[in-house]
mmCIF file of the N, C-alpha and C atoms, coordinates in Angstrom:
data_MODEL
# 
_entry.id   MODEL 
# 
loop_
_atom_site.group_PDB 
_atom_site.id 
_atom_site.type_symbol 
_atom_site.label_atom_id 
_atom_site.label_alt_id 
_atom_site.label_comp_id 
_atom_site.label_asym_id 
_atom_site.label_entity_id 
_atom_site.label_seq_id 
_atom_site.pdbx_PDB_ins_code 
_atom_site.Cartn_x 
_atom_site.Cartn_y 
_atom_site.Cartn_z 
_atom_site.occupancy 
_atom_site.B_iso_or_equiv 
_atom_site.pdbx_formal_charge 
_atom_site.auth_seq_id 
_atom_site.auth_comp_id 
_atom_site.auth_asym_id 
_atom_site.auth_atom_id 
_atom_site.pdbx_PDB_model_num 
ATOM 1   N N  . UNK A 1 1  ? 0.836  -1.206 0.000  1.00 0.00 ? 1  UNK A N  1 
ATOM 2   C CA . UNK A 1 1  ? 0.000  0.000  0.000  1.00 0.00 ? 1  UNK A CA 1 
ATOM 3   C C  . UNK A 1 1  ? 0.865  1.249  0.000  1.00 0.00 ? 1  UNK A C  1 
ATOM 4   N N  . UNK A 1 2  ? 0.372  2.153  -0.534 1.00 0.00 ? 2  UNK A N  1 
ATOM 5   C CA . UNK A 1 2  ? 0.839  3.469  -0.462 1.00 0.00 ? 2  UNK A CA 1 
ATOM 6   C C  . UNK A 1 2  ? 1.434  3.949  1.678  1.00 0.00 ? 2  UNK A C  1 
ATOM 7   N N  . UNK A 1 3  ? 0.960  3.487  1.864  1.00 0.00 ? 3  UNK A N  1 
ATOM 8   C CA . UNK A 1 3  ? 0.835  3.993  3.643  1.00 0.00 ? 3  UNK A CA 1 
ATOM 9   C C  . UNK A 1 3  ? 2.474  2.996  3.769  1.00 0.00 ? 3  UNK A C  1 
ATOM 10  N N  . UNK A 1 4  ? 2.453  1.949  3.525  1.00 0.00 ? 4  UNK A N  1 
ATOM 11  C CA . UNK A 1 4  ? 3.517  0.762  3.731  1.00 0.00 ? 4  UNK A CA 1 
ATOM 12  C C  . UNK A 1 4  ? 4.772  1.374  3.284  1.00 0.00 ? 4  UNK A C  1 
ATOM 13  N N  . UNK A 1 5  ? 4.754  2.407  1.391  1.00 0.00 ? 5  UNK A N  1 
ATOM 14  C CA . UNK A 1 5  ? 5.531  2.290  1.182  1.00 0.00 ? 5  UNK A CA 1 
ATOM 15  C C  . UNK A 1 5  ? 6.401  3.791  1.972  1.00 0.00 ? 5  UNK A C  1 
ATOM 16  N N  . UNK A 1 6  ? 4.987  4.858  2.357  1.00 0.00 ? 6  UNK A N  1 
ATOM 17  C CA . UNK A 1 6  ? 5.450  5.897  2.933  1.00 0.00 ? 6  UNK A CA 1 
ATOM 18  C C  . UNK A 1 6  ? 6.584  5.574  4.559  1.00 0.00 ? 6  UNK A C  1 
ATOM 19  N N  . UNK A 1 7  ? 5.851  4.646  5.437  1.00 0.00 ? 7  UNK A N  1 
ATOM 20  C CA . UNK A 1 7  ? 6.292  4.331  6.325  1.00 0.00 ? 7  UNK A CA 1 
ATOM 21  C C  . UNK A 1 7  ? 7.910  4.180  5.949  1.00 0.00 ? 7  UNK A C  1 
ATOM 22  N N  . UNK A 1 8  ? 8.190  3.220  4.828  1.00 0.00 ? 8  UNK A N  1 
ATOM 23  C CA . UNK A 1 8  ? 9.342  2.625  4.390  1.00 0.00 ? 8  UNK A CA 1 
ATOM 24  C C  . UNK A 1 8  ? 10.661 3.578  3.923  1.00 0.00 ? 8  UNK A C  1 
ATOM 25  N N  . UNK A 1 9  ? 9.672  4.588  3.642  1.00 0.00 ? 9  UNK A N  1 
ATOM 26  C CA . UNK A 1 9  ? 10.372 5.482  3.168  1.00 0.00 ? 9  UNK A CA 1 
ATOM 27  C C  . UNK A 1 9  ? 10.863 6.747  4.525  1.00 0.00 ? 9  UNK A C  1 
ATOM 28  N N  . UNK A 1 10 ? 10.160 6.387  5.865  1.00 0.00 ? 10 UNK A N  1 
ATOM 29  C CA . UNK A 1 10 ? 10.060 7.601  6.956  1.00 0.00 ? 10 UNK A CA 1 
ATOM 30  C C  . UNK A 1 10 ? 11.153 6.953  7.759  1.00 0.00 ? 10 UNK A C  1 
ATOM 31  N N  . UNK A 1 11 ? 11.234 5.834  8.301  1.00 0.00 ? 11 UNK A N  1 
ATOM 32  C CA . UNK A 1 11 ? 11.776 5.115  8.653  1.00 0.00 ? 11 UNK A CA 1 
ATOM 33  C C  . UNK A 1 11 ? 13.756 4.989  8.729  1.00 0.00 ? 11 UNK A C  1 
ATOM 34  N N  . UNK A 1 12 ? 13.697 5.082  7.992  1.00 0.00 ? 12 UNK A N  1 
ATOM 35  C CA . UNK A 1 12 ? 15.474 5.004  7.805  1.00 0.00 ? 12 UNK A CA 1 
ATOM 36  C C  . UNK A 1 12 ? 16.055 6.760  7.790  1.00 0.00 ? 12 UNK A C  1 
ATOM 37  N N  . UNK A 1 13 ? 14.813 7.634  7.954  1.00 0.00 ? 13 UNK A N  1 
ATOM 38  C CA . UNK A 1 13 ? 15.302 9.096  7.859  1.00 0.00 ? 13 UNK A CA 1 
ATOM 39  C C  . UNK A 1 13 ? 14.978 9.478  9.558  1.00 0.00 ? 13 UNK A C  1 
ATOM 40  N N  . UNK A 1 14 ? 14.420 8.715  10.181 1.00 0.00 ? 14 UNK A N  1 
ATOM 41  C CA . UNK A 1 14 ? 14.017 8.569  11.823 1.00 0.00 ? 14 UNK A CA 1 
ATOM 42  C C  . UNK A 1 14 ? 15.378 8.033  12.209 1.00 0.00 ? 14 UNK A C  1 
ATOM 43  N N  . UNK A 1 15 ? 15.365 7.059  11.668 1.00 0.00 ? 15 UNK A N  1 
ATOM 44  C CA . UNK A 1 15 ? 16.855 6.507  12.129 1.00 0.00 ? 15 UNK A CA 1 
ATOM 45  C C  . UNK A 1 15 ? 17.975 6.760  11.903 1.00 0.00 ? 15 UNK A C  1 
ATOM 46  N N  . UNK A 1 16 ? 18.366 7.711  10.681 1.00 0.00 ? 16 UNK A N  1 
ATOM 47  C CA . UNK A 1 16 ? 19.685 8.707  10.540 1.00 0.00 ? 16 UNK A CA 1 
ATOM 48  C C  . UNK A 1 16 ? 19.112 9.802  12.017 1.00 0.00 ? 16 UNK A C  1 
ATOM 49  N N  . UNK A 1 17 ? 18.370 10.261 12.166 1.00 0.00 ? 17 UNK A N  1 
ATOM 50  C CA . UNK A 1 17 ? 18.033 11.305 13.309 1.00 0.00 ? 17 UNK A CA 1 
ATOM 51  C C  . UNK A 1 17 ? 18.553 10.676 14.555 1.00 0.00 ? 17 UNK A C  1 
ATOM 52  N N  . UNK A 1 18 ? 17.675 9.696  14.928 1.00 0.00 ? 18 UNK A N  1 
ATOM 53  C CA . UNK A 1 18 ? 18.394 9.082  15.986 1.00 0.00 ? 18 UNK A CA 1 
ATOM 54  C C  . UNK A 1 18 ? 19.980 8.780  16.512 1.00 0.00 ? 18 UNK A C  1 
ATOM 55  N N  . UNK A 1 19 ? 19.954 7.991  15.283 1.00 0.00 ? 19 UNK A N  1 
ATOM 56  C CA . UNK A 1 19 ? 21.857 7.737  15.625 1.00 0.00 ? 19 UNK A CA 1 
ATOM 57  C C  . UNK A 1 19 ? 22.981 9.264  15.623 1.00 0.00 ? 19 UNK A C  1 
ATOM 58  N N  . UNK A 1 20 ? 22.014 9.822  15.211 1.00 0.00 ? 20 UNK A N  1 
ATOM 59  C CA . UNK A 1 20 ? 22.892 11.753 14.970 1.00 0.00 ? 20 UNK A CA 1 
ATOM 60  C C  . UNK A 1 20 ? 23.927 12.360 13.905 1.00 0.00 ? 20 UNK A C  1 
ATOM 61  N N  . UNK A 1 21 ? 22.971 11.061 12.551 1.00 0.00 ? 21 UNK A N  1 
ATOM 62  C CA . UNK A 1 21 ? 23.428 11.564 11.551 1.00 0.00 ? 21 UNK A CA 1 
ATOM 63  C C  . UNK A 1 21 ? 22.933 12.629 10.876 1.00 0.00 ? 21 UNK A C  1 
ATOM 64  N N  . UNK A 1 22 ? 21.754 12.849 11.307 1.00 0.00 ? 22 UNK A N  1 
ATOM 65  C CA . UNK A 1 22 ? 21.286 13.556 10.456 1.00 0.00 ? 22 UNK A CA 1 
ATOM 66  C C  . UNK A 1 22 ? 20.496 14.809 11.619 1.00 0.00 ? 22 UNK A C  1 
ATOM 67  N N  . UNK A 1 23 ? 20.288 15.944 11.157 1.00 0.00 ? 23 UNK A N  1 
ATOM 68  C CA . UNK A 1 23 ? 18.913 16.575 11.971 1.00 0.00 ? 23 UNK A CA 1 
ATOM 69  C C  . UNK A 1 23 ? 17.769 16.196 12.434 1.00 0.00 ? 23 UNK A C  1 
ATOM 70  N N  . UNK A 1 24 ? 16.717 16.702 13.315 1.00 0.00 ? 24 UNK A N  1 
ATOM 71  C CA . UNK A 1 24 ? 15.848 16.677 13.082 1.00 0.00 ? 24 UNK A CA 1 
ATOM 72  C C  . UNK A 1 24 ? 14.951 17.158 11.731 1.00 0.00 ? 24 UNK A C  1 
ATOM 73  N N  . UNK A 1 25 ? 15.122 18.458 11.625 1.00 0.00 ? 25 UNK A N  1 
ATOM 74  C CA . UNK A 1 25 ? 14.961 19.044 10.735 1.00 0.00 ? 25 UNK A CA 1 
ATOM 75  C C  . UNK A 1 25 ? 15.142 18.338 8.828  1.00 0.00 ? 25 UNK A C  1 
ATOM 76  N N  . UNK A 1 26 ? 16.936 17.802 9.087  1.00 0.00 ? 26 UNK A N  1 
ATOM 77  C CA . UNK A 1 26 ? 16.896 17.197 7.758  1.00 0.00 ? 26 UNK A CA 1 
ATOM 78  C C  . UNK A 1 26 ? 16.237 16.247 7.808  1.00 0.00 ? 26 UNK A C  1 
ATOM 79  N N  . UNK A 1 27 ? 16.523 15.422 8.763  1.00 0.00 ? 27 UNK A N  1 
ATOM 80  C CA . UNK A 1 27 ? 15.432 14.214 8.038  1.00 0.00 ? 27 UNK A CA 1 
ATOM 81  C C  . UNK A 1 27 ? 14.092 14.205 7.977  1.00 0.00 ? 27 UNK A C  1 
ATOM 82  N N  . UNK A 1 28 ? 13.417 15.483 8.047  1.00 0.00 ? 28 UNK A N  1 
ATOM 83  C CA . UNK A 1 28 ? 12.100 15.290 8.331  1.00 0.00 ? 28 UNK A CA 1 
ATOM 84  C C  . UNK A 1 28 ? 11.897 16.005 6.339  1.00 0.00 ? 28 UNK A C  1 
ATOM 85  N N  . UNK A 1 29 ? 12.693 16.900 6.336  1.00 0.00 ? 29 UNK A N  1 
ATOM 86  C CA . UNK A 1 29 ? 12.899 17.465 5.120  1.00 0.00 ? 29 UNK A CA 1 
ATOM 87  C C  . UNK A 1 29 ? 13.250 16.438 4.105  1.00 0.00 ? 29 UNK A C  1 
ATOM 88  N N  . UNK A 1 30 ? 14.058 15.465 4.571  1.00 0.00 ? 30 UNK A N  1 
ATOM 89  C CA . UNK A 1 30 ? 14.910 14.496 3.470  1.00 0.00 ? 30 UNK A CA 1 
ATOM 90  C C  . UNK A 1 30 ? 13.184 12.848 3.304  1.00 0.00 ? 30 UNK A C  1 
ATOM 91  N N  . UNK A 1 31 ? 12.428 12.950 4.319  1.00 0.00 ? 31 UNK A N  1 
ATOM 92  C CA . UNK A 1 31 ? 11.865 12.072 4.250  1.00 0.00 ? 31 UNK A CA 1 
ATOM 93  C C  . UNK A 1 31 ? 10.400 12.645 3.064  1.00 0.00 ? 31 UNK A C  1 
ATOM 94  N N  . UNK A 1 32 ? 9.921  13.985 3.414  1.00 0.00 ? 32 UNK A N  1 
ATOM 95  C CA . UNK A 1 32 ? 9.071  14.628 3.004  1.00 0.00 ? 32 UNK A CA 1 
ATOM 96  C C  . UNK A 1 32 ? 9.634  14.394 1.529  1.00 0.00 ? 32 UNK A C  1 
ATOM 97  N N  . UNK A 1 33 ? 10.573 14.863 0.945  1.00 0.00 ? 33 UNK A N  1 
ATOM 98  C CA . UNK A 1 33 ? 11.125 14.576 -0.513 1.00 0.00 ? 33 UNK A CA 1 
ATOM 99  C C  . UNK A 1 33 ? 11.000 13.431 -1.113 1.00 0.00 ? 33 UNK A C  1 
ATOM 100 N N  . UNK A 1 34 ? 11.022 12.222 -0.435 1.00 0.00 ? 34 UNK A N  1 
ATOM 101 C CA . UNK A 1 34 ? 11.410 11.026 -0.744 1.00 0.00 ? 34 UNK A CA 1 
ATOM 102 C C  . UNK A 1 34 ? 9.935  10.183 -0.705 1.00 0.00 ? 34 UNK A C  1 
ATOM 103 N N  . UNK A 1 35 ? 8.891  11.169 -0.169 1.00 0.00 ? 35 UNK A N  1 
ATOM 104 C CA . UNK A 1 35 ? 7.828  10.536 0.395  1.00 0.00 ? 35 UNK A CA 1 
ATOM 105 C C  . UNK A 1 35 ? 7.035  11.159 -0.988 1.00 0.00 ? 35 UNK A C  1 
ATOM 106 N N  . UNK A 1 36 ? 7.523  12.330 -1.341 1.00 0.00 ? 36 UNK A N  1 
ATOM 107 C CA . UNK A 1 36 ? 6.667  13.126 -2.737 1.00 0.00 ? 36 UNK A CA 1 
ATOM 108 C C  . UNK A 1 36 ? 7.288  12.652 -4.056 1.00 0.00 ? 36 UNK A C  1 
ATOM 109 N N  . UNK A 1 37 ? 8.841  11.913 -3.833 1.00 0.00 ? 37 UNK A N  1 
ATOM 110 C CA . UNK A 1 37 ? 8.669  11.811 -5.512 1.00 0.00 ? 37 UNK A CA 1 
ATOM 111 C C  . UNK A 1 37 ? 8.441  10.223 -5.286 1.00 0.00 ? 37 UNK A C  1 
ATOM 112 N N  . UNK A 1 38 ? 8.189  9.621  -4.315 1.00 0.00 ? 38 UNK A N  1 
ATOM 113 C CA . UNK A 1 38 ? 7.700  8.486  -4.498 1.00 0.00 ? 38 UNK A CA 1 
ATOM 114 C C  . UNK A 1 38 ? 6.080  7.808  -4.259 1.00 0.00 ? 38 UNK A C  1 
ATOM 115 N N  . UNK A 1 39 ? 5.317  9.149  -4.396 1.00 0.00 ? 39 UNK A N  1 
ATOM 116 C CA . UNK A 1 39 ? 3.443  9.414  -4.792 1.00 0.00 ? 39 UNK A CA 1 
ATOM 117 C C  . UNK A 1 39 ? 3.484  10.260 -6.127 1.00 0.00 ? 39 UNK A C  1 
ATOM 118 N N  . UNK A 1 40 ? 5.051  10.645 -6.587 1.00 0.00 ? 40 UNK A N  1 
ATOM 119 C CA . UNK A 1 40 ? 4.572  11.773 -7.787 1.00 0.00 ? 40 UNK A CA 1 
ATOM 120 C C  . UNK A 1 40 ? 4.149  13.156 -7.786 1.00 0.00 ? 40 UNK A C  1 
ATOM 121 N N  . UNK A 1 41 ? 3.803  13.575 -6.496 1.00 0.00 ? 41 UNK A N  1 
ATOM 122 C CA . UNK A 1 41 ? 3.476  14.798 -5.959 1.00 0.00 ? 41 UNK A CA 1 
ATOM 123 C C  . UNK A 1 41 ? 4.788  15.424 -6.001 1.00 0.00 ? 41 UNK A C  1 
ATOM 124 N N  . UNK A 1 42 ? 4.803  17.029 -6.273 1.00 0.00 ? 42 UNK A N  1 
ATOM 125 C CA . UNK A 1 42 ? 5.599  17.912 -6.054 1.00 0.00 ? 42 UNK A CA 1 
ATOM 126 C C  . UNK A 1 42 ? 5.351  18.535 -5.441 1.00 0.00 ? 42 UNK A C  1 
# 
């Protein structure tokens, strides 16, 4: 499902955050991107 593949896609940008690779901020930014070109939405 669309919901499955969003999760899939939120997931590993939660977990760069966590471990303190990444921001909060970026990965919420880096997941939002990844979450729109993978519905096609811009």
């Amino acid at each position: 499902t669309e919901y499955a593949e969003v999760v899939n896609l939120f997931v590993p940008e939660i977990c760069k955050y966590l471990t303190g690779e990444k921001s909060a901020q970026e990965a919420l930014d880096d997941a939002a991107a990844a979450i729109r070109s993978a519905t096609g939405r811009q």
